[in-house]
mmCIF file of the N, C-alpha and C atoms, coordinates in Angstrom:
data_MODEL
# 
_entry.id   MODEL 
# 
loop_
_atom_site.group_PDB 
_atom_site.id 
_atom_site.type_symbol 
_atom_site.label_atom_id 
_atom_site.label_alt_id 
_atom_site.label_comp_id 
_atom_site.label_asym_id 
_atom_site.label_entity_id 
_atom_site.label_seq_id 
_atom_site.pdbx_PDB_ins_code 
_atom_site.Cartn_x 
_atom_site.Cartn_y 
_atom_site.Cartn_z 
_atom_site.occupancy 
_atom_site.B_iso_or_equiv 
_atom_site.pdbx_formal_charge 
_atom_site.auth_seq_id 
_atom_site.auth_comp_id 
_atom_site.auth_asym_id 
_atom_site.auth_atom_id 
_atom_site.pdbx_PDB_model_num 
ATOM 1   N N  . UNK A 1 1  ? 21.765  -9.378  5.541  1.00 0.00 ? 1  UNK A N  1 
ATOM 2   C CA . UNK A 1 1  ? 21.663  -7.940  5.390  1.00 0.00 ? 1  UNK A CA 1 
ATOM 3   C C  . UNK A 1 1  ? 20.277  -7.490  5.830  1.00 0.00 ? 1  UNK A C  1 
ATOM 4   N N  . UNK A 1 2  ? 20.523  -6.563  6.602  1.00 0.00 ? 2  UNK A N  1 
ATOM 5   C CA . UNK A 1 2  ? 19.032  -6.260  7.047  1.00 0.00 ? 2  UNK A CA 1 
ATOM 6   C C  . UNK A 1 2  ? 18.417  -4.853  6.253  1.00 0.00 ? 2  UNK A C  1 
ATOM 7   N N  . UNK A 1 3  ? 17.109  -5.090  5.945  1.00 0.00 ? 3  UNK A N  1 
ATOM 8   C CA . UNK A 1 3  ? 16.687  -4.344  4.562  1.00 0.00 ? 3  UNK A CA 1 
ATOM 9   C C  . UNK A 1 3  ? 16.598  -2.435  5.527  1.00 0.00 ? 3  UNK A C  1 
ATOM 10  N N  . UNK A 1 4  ? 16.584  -1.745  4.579  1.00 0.00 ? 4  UNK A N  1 
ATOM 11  C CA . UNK A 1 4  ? 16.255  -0.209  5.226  1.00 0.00 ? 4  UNK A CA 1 
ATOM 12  C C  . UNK A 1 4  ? 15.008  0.031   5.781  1.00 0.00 ? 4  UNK A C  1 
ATOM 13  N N  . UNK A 1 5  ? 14.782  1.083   6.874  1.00 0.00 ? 5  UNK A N  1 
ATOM 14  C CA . UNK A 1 5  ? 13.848  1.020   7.336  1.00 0.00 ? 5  UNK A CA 1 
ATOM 15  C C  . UNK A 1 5  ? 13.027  2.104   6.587  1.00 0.00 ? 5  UNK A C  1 
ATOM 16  N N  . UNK A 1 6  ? 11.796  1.892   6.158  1.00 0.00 ? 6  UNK A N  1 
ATOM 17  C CA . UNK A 1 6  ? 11.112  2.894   4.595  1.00 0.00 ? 6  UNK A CA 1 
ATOM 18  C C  . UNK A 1 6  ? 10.853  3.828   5.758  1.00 0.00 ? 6  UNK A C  1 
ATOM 19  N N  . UNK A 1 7  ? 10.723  4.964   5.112  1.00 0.00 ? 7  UNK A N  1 
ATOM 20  C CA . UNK A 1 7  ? 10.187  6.383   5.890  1.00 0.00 ? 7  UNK A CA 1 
ATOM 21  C C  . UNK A 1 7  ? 8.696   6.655   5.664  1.00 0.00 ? 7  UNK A C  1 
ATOM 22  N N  . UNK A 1 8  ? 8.139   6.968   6.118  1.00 0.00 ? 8  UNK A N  1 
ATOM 23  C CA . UNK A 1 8  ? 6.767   7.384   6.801  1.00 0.00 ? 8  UNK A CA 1 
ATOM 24  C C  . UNK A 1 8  ? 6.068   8.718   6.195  1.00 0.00 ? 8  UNK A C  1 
ATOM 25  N N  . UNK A 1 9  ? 5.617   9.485   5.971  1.00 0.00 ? 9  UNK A N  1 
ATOM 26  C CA . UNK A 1 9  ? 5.107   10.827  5.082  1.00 0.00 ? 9  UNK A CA 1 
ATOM 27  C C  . UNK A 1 9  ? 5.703   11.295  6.426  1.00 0.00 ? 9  UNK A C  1 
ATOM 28  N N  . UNK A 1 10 ? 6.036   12.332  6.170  1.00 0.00 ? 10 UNK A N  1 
ATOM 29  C CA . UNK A 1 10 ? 6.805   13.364  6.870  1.00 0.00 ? 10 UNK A CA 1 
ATOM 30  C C  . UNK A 1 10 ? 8.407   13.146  7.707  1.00 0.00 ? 10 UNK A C  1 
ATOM 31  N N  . UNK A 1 11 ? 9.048   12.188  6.842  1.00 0.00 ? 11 UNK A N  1 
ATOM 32  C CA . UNK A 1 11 ? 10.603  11.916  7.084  1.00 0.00 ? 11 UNK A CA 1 
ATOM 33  C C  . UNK A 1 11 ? 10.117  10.404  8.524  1.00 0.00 ? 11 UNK A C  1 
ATOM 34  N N  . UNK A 1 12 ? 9.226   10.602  8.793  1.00 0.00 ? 12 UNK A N  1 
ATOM 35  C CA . UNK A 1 12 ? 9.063   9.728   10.168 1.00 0.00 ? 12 UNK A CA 1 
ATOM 36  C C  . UNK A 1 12 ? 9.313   8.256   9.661  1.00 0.00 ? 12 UNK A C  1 
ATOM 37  N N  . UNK A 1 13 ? 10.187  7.544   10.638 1.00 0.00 ? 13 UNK A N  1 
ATOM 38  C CA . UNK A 1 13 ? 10.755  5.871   10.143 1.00 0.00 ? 13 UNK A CA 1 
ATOM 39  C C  . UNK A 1 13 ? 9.471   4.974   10.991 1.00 0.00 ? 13 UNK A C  1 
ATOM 40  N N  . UNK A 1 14 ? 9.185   3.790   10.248 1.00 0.00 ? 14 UNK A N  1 
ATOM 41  C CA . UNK A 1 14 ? 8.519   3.115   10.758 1.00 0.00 ? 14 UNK A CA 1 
ATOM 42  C C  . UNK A 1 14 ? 8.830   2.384   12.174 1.00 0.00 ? 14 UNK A C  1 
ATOM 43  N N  . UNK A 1 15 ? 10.195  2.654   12.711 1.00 0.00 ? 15 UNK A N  1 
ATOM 44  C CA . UNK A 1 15 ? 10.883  2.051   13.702 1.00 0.00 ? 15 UNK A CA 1 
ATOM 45  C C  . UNK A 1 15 ? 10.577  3.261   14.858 1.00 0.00 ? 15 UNK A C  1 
ATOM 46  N N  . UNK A 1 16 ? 10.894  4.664   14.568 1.00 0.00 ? 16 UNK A N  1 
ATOM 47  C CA . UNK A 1 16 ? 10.991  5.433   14.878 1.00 0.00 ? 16 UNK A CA 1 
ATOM 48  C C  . UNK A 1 16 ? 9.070   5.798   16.170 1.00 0.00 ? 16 UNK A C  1 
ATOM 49  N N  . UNK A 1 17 ? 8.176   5.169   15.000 1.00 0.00 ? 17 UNK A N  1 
ATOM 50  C CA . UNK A 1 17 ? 6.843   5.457   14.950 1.00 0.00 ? 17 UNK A CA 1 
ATOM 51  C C  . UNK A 1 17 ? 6.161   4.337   15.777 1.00 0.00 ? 17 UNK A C  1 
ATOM 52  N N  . UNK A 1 18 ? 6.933   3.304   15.530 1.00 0.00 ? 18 UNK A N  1 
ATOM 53  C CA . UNK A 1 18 ? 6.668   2.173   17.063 1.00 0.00 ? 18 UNK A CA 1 
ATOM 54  C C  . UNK A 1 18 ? 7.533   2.528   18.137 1.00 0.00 ? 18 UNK A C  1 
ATOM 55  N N  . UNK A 1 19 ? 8.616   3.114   18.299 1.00 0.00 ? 19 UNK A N  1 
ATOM 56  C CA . UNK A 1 19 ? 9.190   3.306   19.595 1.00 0.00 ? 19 UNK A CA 1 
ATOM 57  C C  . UNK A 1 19 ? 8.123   4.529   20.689 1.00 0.00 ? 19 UNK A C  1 
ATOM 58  N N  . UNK A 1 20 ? 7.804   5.559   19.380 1.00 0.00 ? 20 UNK A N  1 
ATOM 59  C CA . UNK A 1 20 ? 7.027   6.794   19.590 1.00 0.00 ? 20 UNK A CA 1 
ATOM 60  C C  . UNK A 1 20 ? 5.835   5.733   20.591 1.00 0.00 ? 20 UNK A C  1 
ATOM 61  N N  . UNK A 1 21 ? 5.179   5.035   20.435 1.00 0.00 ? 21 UNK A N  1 
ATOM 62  C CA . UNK A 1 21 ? 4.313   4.407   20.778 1.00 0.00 ? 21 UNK A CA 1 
ATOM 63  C C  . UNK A 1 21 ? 4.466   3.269   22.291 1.00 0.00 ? 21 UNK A C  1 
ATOM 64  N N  . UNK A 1 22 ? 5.778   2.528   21.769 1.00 0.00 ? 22 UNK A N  1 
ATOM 65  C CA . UNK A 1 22 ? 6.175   2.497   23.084 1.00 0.00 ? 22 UNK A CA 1 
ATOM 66  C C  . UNK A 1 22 ? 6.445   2.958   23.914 1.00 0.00 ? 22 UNK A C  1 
ATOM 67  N N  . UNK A 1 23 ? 7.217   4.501   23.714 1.00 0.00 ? 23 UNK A N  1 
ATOM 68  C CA . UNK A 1 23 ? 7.052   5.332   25.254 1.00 0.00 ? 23 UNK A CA 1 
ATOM 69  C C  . UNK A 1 23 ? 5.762   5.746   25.330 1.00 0.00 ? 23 UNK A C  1 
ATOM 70  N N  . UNK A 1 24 ? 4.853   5.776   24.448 1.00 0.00 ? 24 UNK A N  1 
ATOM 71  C CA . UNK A 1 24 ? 3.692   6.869   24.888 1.00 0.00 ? 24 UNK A CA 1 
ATOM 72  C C  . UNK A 1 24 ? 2.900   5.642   25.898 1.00 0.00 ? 24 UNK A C  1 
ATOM 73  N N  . UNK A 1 25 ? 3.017   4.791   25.607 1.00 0.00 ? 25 UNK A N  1 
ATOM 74  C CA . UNK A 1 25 ? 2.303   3.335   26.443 1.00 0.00 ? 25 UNK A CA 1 
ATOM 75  C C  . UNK A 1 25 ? 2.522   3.251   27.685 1.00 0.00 ? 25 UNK A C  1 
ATOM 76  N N  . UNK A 1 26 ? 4.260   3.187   27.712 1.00 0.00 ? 26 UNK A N  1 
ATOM 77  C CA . UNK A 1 26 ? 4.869   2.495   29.153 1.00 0.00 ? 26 UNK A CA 1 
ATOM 78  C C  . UNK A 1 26 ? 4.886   3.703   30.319 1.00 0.00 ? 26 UNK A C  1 
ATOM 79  N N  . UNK A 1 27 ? 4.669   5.284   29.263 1.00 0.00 ? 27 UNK A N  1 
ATOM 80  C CA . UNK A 1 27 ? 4.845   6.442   29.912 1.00 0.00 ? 27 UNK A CA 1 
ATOM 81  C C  . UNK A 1 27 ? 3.310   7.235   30.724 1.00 0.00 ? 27 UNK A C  1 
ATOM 82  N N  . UNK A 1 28 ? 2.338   6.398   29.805 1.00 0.00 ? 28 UNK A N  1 
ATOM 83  C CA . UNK A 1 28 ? 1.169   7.135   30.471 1.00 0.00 ? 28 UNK A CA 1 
ATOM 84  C C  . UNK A 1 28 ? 0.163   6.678   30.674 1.00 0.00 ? 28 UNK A C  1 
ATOM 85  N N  . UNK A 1 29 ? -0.269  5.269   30.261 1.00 0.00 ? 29 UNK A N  1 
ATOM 86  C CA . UNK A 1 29 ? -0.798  4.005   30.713 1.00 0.00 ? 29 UNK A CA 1 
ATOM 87  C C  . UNK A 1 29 ? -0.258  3.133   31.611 1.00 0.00 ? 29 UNK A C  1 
ATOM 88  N N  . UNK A 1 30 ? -1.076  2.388   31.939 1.00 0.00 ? 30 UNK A N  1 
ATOM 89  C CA . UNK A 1 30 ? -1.222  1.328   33.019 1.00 0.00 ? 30 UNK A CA 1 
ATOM 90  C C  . UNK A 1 30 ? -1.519  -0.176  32.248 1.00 0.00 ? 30 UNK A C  1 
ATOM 91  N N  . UNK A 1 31 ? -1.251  -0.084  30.941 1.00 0.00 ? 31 UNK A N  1 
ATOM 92  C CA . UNK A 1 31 ? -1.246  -1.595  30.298 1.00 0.00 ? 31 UNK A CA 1 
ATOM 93  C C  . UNK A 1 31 ? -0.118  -2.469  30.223 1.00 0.00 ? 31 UNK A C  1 
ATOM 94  N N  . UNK A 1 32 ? -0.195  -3.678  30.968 1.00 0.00 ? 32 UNK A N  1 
ATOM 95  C CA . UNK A 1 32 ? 0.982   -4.967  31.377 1.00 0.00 ? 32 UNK A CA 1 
ATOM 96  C C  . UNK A 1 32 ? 1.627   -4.544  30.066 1.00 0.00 ? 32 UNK A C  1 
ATOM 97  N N  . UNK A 1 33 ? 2.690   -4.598  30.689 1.00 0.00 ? 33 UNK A N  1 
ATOM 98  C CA . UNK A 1 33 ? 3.830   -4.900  28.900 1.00 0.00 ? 33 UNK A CA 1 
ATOM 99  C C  . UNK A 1 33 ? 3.609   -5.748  28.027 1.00 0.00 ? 33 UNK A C  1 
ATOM 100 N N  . UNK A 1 34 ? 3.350   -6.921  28.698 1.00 0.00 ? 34 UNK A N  1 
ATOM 101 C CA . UNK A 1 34 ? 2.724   -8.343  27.426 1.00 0.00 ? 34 UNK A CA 1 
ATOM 102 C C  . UNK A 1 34 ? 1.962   -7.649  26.517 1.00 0.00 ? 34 UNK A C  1 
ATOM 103 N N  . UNK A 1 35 ? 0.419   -7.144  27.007 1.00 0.00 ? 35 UNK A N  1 
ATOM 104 C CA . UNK A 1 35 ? -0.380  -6.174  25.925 1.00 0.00 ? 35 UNK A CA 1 
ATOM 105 C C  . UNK A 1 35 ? 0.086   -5.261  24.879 1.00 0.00 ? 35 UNK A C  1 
ATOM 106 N N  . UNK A 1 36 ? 1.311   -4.239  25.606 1.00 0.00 ? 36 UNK A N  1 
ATOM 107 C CA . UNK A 1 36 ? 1.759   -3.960  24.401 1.00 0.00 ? 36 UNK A CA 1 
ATOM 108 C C  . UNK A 1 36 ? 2.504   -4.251  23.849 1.00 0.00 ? 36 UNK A C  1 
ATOM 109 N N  . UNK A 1 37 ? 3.426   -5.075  24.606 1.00 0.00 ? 37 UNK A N  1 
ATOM 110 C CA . UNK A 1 37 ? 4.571   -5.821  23.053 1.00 0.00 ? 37 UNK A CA 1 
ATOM 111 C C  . UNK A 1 37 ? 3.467   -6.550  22.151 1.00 0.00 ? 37 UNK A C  1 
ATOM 112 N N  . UNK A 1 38 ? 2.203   -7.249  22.819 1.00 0.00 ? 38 UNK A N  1 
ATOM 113 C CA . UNK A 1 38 ? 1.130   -7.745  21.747 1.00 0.00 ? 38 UNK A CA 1 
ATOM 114 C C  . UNK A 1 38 ? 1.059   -7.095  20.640 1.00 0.00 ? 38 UNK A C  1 
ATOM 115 N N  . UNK A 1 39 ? 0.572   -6.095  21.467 1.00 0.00 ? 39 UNK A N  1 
ATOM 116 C CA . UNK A 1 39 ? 0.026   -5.437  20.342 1.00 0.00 ? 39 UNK A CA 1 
ATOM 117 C C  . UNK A 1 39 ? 1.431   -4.843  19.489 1.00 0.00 ? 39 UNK A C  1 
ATOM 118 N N  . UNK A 1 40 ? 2.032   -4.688  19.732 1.00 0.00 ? 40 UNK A N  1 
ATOM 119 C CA . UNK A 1 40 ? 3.523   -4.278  18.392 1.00 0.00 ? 40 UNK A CA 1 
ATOM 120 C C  . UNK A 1 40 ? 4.013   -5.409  17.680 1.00 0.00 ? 40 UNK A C  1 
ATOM 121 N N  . UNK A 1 41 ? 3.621   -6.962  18.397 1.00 0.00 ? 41 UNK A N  1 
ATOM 122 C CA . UNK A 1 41 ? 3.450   -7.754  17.323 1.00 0.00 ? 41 UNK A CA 1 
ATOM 123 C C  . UNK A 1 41 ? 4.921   -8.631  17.957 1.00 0.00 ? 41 UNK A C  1 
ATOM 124 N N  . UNK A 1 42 ? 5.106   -8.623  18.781 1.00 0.00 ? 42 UNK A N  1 
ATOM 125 C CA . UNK A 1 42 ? 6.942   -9.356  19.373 1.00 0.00 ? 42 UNK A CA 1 
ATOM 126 C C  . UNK A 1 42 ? 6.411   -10.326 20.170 1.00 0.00 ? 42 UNK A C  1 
ATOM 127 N N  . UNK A 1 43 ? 6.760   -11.507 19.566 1.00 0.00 ? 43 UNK A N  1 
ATOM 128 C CA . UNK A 1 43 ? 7.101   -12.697 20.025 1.00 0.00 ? 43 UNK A CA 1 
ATOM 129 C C  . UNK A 1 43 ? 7.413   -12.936 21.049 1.00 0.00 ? 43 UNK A C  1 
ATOM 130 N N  . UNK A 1 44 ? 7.072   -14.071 22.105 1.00 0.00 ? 44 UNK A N  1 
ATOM 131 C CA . UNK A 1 44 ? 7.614   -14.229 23.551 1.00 0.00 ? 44 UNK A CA 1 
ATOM 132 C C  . UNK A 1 44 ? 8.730   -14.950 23.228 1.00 0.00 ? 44 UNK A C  1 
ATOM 133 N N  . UNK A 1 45 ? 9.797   -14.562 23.645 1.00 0.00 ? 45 UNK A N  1 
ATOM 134 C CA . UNK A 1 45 ? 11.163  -15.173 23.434 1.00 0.00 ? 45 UNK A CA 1 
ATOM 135 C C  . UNK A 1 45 ? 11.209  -16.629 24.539 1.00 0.00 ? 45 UNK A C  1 
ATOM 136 N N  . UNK A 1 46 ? 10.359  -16.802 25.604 1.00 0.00 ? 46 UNK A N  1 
ATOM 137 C CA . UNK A 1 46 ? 10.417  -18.136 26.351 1.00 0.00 ? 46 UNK A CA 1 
ATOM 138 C C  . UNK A 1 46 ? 9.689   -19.084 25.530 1.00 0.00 ? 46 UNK A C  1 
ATOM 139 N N  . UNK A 1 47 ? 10.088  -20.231 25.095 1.00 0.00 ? 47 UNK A N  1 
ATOM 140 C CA . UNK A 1 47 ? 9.371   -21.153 24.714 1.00 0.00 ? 47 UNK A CA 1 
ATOM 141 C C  . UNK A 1 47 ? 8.619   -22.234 25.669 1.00 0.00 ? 47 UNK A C  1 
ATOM 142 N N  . UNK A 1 48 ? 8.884   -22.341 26.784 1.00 0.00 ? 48 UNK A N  1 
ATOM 143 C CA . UNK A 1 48 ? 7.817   -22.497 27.880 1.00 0.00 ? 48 UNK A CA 1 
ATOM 144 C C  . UNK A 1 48 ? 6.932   -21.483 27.681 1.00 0.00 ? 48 UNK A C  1 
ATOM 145 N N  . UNK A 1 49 ? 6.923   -20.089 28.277 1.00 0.00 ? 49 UNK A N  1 
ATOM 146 C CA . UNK A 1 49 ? 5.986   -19.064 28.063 1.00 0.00 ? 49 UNK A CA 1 
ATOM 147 C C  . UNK A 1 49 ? 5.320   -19.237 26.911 1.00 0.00 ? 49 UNK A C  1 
ATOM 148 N N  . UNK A 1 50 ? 5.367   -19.296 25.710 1.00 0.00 ? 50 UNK A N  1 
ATOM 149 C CA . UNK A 1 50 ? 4.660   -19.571 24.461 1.00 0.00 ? 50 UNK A CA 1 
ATOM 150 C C  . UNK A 1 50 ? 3.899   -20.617 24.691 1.00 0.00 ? 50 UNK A C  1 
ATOM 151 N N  . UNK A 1 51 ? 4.455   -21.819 24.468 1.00 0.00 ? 51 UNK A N  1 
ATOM 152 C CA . UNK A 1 51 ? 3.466   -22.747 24.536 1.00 0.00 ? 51 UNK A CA 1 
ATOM 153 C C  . UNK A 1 51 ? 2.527   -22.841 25.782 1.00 0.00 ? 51 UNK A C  1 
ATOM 154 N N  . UNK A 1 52 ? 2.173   -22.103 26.518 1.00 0.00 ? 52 UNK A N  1 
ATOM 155 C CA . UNK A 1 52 ? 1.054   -22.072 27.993 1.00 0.00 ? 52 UNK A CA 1 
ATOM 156 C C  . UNK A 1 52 ? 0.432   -20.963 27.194 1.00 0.00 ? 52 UNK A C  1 
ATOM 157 N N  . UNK A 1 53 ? 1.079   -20.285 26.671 1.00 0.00 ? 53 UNK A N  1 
ATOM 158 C CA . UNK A 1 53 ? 0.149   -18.497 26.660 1.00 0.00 ? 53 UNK A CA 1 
ATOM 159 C C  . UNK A 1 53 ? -1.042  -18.801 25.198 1.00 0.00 ? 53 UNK A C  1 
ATOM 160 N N  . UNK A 1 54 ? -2.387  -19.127 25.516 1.00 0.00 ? 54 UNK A N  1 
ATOM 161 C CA . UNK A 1 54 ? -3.087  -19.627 24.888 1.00 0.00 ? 54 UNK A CA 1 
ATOM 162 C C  . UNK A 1 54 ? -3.895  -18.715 24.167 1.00 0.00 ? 54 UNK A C  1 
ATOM 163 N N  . UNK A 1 55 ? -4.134  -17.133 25.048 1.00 0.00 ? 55 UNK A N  1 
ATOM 164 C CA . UNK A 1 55 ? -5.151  -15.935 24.830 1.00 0.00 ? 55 UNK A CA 1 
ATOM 165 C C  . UNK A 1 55 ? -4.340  -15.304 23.379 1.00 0.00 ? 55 UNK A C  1 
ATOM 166 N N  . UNK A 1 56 ? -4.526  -14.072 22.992 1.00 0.00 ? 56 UNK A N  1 
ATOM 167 C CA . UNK A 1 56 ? -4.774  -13.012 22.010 1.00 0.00 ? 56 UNK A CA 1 
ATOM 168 C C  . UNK A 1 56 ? -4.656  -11.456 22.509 1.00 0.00 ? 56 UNK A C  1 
ATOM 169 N N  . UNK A 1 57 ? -5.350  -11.510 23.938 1.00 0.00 ? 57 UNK A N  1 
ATOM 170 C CA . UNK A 1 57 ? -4.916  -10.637 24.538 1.00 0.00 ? 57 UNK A CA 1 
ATOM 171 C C  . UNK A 1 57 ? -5.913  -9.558  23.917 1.00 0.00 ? 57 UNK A C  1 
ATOM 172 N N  . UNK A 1 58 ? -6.655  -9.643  22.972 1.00 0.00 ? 58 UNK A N  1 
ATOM 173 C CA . UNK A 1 58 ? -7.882  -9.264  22.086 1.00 0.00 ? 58 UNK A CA 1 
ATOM 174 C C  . UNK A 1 58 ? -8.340  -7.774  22.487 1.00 0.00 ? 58 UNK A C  1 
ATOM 175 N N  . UNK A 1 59 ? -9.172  -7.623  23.547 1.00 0.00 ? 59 UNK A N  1 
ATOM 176 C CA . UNK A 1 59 ? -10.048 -6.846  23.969 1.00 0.00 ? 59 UNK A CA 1 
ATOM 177 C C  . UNK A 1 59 ? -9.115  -5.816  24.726 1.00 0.00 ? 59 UNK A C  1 
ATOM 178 N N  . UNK A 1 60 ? -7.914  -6.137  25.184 1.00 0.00 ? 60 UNK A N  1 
ATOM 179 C CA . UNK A 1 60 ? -6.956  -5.044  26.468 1.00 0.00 ? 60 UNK A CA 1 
ATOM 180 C C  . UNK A 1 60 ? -6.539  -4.844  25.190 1.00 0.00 ? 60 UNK A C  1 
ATOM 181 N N  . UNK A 1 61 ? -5.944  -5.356  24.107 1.00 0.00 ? 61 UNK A N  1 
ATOM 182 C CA . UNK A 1 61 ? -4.865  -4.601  22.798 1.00 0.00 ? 61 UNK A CA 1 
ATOM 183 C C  . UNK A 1 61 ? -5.587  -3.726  22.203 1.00 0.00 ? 61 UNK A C  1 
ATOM 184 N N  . UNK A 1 62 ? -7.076  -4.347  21.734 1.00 0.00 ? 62 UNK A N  1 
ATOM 185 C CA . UNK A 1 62 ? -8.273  -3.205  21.081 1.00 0.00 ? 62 UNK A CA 1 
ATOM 186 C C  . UNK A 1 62 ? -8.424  -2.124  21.599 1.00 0.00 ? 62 UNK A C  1 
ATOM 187 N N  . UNK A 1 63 ? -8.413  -2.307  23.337 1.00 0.00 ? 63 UNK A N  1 
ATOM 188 C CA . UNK A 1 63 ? -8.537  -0.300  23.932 1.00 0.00 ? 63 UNK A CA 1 
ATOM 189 C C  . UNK A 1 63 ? -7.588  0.040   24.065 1.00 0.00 ? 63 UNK A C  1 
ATOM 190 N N  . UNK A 1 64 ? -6.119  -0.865  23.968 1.00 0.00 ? 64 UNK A N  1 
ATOM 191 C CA . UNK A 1 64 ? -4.890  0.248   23.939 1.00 0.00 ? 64 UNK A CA 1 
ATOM 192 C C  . UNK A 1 64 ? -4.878  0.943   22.536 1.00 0.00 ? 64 UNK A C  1 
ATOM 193 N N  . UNK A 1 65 ? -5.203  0.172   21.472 1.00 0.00 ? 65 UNK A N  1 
ATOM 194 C CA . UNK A 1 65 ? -5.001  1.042   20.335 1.00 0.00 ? 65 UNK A CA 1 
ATOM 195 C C  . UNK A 1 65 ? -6.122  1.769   19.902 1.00 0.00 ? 65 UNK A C  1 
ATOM 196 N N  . UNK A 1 66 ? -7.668  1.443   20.815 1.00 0.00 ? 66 UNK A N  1 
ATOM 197 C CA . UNK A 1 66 ? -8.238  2.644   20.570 1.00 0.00 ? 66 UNK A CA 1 
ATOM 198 C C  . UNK A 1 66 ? -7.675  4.329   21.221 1.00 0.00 ? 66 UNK A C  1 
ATOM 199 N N  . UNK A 1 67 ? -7.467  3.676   22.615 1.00 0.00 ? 67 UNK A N  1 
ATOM 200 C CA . UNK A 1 67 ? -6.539  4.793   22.984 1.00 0.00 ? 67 UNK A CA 1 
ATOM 201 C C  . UNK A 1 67 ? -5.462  5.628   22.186 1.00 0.00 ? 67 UNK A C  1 
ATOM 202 N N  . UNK A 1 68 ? -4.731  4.898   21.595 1.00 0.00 ? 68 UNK A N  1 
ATOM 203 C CA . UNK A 1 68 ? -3.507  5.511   20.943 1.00 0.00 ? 68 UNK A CA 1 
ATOM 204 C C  . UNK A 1 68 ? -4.104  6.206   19.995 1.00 0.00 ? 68 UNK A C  1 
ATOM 205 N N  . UNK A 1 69 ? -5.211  5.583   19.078 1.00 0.00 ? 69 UNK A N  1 
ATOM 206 C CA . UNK A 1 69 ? -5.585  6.025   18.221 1.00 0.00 ? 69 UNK A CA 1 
ATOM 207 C C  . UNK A 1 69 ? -6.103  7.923   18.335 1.00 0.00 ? 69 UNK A C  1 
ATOM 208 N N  . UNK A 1 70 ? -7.066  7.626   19.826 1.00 0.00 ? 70 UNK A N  1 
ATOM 209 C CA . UNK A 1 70 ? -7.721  9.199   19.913 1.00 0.00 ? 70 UNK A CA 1 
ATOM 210 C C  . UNK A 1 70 ? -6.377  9.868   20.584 1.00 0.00 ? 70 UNK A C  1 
ATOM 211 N N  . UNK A 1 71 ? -5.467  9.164   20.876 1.00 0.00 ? 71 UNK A N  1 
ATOM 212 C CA . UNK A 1 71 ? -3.977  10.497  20.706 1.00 0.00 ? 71 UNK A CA 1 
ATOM 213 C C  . UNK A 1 71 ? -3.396  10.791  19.885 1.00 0.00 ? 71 UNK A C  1 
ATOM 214 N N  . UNK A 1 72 ? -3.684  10.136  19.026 1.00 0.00 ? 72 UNK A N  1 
ATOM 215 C CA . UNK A 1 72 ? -2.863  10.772  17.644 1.00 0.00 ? 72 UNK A CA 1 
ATOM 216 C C  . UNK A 1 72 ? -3.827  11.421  17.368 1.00 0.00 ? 72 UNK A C  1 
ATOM 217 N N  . UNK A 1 73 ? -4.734  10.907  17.337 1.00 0.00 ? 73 UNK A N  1 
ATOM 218 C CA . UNK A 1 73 ? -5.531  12.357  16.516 1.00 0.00 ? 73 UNK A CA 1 
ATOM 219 C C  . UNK A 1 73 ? -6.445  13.655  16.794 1.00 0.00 ? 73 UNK A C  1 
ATOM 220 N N  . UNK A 1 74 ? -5.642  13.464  18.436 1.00 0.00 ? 74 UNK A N  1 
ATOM 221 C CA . UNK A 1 74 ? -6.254  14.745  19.323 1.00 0.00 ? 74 UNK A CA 1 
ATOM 222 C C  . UNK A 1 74 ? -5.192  15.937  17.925 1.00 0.00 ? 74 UNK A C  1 
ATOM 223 N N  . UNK A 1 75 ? -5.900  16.914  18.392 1.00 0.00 ? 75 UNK A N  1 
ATOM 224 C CA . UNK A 1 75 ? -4.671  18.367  17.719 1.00 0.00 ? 75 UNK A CA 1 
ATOM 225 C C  . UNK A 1 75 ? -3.574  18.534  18.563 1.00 0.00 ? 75 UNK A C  1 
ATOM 226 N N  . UNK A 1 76 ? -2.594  18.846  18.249 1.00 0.00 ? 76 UNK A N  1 
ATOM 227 C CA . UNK A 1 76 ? -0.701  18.992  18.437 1.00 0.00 ? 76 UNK A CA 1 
ATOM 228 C C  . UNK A 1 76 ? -1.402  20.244  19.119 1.00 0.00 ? 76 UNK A C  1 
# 
């Protein structure tokens, strides 16, 4: 059984609030997809690919989510 997805202050789903993020990424940046599935935290489904992929991806995930960060909190 897969558990409910909790809601967010203002009705917003936590599923809802990473997708929001994935289009805002793939839609207006220029960061490899690896970086941001990194950074959303998803697993490489190749297990060849896994075991070679040695980095963190660290420093490109840190300015995508500084980025994201000063868009959310530009004013609507």
């Amino acid at each position: 059984m897969v558990a409910p997805v909790t809601r967010m202050d203002g009705g917003v789903t936590v599923l809802g609030f990473r997708s929001t993020f994935r289009d805002w990424a793939a839609e207006t940046k220029d960061y490899p997809n690896l970086v941001v599935e990194m950074a959303l935290g998803h697993a490489i489904d190749s297990k060849v690919e896994a075991a070679y992929r040695r980095g963190d991806l660290f420093e490109k995930r840190r300015a995508l989510m500084d980025e994201w960060s000063r868009y959310m909190e530009a004013p609507a």
